[in-house]
N, CA and C atoms as an extended XYZ file, in Angstrom:
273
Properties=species:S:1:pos:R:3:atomname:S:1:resname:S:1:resid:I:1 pbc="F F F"
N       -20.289       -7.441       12.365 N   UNK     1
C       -19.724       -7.458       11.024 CA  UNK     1
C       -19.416       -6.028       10.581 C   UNK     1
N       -18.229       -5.804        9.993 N   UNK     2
C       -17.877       -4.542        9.997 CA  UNK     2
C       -18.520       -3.952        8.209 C   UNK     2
N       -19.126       -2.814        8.387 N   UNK     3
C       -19.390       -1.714        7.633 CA  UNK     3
C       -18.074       -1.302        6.548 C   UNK     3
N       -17.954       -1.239        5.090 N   UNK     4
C       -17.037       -1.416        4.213 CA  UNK     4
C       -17.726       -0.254        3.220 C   UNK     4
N       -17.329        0.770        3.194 N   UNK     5
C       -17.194        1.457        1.676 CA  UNK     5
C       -15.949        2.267        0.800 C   UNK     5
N       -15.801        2.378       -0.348 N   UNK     6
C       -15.127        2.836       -1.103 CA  UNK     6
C       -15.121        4.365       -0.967 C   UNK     6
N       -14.457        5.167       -1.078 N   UNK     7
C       -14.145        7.073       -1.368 CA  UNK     7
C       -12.894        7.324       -2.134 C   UNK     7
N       -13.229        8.366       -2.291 N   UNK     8
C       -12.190        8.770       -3.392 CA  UNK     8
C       -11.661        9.935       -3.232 C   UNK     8
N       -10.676       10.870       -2.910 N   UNK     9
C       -10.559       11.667       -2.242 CA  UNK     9
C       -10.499       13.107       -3.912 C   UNK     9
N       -11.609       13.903       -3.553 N   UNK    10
C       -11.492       14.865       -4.815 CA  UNK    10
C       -10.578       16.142       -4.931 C   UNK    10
N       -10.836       16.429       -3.346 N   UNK    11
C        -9.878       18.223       -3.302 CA  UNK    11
C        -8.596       17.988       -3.817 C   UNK    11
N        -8.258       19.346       -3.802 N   UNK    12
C        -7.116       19.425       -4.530 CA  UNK    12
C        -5.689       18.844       -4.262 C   UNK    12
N        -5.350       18.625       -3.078 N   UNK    13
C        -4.094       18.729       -2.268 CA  UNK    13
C        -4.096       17.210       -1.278 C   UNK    13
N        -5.411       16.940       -1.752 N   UNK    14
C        -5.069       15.172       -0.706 CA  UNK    14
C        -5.356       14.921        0.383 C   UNK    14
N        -5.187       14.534        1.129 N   UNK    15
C        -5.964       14.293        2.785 CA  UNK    15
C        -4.718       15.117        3.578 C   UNK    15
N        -4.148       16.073        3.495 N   UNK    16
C        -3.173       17.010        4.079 CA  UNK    16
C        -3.641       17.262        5.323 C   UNK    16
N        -2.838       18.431        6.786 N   UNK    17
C        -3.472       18.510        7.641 CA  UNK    17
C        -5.210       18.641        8.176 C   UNK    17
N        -5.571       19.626        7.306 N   UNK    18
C        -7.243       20.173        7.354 CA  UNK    18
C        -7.911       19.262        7.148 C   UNK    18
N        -8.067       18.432        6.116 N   UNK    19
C        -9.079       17.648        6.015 CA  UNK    19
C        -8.785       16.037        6.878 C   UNK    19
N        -7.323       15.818        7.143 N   UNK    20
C        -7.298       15.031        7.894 CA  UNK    20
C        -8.101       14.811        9.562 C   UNK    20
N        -7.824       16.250       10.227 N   UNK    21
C        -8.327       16.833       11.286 CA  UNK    21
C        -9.966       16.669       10.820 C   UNK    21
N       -10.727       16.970        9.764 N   UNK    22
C       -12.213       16.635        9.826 CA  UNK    22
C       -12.283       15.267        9.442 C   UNK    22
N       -11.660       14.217        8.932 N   UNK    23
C       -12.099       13.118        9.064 CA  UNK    23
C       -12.222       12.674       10.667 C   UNK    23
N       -11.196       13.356       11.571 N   UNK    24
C       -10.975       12.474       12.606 CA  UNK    24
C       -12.116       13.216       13.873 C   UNK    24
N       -12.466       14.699       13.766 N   UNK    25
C       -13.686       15.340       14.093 CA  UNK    25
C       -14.746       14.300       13.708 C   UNK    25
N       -15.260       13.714       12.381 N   UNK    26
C       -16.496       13.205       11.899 CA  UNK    26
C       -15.886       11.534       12.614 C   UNK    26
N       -14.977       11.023       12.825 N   UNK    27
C       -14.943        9.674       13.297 CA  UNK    27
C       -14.930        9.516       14.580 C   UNK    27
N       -14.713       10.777       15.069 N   UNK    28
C       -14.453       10.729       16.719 CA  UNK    28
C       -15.771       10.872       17.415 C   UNK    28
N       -16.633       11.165       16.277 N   UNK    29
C       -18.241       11.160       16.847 CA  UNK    29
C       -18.513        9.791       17.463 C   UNK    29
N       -18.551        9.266       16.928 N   UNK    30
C       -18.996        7.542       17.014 CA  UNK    30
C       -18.158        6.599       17.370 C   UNK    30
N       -18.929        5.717       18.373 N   UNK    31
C       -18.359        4.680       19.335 CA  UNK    31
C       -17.553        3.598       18.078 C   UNK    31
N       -17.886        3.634       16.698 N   UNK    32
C       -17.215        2.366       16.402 CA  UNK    32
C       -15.973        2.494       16.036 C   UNK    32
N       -14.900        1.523       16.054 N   UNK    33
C       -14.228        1.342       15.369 CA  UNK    33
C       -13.874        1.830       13.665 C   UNK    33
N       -13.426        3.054       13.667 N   UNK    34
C       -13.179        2.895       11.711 CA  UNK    34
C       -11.622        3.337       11.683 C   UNK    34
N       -11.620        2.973       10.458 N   UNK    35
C       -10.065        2.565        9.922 CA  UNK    35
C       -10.215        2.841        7.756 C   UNK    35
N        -9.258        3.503        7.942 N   UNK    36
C        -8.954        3.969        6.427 CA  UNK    36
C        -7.616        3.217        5.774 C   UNK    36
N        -8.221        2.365        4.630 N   UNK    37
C        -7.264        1.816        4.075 CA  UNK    37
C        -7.118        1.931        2.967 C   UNK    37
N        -5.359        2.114        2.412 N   UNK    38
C        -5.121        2.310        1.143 CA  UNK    38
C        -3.752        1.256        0.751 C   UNK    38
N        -4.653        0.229        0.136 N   UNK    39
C        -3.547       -0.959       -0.373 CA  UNK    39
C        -3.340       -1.072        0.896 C   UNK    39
N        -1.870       -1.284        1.525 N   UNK    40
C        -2.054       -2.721        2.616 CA  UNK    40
C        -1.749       -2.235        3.755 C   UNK    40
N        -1.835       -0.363        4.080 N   UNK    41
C        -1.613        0.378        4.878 CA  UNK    41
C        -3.354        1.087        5.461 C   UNK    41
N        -3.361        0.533        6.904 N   UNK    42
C        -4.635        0.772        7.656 CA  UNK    42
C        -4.382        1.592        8.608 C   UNK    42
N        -5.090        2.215        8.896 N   UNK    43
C        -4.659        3.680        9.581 CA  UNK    43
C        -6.165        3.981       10.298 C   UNK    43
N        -6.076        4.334       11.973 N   UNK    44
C        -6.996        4.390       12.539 CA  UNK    44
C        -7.671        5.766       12.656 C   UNK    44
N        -8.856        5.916       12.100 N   UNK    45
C        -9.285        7.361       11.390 CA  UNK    45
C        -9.435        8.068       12.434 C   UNK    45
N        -9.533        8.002       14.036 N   UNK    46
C        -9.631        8.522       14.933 CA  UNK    46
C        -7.871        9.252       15.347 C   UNK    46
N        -6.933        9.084       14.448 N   UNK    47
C        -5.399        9.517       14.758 CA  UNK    47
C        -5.160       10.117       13.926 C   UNK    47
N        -4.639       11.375       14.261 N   UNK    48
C        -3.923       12.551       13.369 CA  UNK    48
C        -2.157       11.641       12.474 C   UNK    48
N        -2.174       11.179       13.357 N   UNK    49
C        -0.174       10.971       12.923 CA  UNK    49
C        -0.946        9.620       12.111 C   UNK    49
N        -2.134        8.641       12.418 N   UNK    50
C        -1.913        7.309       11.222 CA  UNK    50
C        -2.559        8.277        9.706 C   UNK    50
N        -3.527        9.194        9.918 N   UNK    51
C        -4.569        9.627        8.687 CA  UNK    51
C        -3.385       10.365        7.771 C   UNK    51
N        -2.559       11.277        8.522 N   UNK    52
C        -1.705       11.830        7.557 CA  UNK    52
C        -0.427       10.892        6.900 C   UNK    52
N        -0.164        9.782        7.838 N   UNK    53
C         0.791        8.825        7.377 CA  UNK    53
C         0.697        8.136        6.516 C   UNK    53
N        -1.064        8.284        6.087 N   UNK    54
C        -1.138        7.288        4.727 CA  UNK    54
C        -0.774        8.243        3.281 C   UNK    54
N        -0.355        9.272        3.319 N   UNK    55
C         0.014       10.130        2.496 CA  UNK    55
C        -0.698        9.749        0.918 C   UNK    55
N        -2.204       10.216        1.690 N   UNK    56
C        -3.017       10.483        0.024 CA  UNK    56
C        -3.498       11.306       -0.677 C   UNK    56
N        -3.024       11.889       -1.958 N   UNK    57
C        -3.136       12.751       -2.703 CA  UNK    57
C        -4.844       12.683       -3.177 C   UNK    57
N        -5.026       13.791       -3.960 N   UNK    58
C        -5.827       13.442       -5.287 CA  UNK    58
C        -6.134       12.335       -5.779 C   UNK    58
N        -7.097       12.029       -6.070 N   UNK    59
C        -7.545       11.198       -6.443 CA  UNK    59
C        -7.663        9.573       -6.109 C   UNK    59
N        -6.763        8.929       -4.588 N   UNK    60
C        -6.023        8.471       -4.724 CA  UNK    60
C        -7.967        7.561       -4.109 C   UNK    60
N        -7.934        6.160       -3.867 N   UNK    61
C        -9.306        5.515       -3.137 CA  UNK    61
C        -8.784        5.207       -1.886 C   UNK    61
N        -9.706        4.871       -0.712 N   UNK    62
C        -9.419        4.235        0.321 CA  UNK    62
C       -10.880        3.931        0.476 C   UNK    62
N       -10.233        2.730        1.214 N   UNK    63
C       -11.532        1.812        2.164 CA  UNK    63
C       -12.334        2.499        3.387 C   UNK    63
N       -13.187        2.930        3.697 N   UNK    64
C       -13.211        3.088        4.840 CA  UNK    64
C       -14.414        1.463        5.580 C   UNK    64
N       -13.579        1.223        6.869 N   UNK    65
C       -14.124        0.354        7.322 CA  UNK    65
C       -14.740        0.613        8.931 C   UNK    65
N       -16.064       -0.041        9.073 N   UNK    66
C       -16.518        0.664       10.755 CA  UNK    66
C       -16.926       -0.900       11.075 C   UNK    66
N       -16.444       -0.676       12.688 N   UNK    67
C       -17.073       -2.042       13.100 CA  UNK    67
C       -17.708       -1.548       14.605 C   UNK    67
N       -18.753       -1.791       15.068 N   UNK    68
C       -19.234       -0.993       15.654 CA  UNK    68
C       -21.047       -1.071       15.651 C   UNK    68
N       -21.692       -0.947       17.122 N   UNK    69
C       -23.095       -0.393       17.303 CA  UNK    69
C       -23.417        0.692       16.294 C   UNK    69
N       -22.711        1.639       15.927 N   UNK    70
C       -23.167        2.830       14.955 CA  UNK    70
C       -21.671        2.455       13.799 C   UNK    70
N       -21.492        1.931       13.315 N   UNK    71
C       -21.180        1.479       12.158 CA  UNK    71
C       -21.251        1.804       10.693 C   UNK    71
N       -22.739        1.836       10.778 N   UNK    72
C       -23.099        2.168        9.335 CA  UNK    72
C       -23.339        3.759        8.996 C   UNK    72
N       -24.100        4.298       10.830 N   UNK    73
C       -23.658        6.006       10.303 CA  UNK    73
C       -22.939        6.522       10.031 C   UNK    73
N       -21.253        5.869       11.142 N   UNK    74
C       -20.214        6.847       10.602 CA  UNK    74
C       -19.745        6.204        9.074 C   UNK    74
N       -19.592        5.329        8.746 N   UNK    75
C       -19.309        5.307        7.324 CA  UNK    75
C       -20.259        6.225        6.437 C   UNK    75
N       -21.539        6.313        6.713 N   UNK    76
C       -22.241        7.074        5.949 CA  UNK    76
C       -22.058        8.748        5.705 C   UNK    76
N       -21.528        8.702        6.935 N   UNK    77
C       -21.183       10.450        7.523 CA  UNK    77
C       -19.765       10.878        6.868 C   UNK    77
N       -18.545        9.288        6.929 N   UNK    78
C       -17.336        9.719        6.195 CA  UNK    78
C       -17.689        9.743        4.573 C   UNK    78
N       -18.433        8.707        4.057 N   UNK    79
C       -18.650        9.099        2.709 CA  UNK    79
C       -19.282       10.510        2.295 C   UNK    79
N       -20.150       11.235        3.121 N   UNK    80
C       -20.661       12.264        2.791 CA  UNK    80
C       -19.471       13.376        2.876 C   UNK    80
N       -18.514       13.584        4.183 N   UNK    81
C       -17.094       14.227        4.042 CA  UNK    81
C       -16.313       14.018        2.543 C   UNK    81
N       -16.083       13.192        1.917 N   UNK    82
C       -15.068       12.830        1.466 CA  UNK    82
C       -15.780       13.319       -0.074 C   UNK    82
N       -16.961       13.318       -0.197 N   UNK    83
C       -18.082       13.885       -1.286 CA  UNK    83
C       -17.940       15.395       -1.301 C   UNK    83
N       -18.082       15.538       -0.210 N   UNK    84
C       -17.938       17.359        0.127 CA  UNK    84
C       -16.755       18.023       -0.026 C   UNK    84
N       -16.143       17.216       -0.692 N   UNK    85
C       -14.611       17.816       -0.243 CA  UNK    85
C       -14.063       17.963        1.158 C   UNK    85
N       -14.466       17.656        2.369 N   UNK    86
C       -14.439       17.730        3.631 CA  UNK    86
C       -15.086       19.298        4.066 C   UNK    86
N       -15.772       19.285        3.071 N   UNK    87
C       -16.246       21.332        3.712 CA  UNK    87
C       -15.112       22.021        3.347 C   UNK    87
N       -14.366       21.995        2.800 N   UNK    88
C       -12.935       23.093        2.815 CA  UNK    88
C       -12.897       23.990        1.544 C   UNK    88
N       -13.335       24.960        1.049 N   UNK    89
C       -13.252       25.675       -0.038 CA  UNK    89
C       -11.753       25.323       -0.616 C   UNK    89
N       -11.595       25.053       -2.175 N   UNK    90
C       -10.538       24.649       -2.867 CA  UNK    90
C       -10.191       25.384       -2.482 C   UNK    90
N        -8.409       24.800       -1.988 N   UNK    91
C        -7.088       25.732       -1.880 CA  UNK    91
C        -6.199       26.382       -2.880 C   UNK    91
């Protein structure tokens, strides 16, 4: 059963190259399956060309979903990214 939480993206500029590249660093850790969704566009968090294709700004929410033996860490690990601003000092 797949792992489901809400984020909200805070930095300034949106899930742009940099922080796209650390979602897919923090998802590429783990064997499961996750996928970032915003409204009816799902995008496999382990891909540079789907994470930036969902073109999300500020503020905007996405799903993140894990299905997977480790499941619940990496969702836990992307919610903690997405809290942190992805580590990236405001641009």
């Amino acid at each position: 059963m797949p792992v489901i939480a809400e984020v909200e993206l805070l930095n300034k500029y949106g899930l742009h190259q940099r922080p796209a590249m650390k979602v897919i660093e923090t998802a590429s850790k783990f064997a499961s399956e996750i996928y970032l969704i915003k409204g009816e566009q799902r995008c496999n968090a382990k891909s540079i060309i789907d994470v930036i294709m969902l073109a999300a700004e500020k503020g905007t929410r996405l799903r993140v979903e894990a299905d997977g033996a480790d499941a619940d860490a990496a969702v836990k690990s992307l919610i903690e990214l997405f809290k942190n601003k992805f580590n990236i000092g405001e641009e």
